[in-house]
N, C-alpha and C positions, 0 to 999 in steps of 0.2 A: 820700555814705553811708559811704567807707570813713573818714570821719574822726570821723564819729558812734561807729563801730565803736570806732576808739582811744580814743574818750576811756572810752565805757566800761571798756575793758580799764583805763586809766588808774583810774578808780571803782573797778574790783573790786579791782583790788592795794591801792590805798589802805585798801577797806574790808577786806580780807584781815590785811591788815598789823597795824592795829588792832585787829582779833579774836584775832589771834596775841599779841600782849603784854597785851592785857585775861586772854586765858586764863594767859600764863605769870606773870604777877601773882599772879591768884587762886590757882595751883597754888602756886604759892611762899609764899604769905600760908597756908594750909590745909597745906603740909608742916614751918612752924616760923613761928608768928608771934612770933619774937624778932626784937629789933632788930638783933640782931647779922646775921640771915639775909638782913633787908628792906632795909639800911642803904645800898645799892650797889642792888638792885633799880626799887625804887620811886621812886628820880631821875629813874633812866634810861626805869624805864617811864613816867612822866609826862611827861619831855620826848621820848618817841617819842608816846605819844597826843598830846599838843597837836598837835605836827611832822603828826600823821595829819590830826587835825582841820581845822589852817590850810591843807594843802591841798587837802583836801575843799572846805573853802569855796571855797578859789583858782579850784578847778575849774569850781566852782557859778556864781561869778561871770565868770566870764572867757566874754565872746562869742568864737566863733571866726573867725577871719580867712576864711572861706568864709560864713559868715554876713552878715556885713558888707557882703561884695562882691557878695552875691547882693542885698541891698536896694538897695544903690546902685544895680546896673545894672538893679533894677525902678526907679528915682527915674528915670532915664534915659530910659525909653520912655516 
């Protein structure tokens, strides 16, 4: 249970993370959408969304190594 617990917390900062630079985007795009202001912004905020994203998925996908061991030792009995 307590590793179910992490990954959550692992989920929320992920999804935290992600809502923090979607907002600091849009705040920035809505206080001067000159290129001059977004030019350095909207790289970085792209490549922290992807970075957000890929591990979201990583997460999604990835079995836990206590998952694993609990199937095997049910294959066993």
């Amino acid at each position: 249970m307590r590793l179910l617990s992490q990954r959550s917390a692992d989920f929320a900062v992920v999804i935290v993370l992600a809502l923090f630079v979607g907002w600091y985007s849009w705040d920035a795009y809505h206080a001067s959408s000159a290129v001059e202001n977004l030019i350095l912004i909207v790289p970085i905020a792209s490549i922290a969304l992807a970075l957000c994203i890929l591990e979201f998925v990583r997460q999604a996908m990835t079995k836990t190594v206590e998952q694993d061991q609990d199937t095997a030792s049910k294959g066993d009995d």
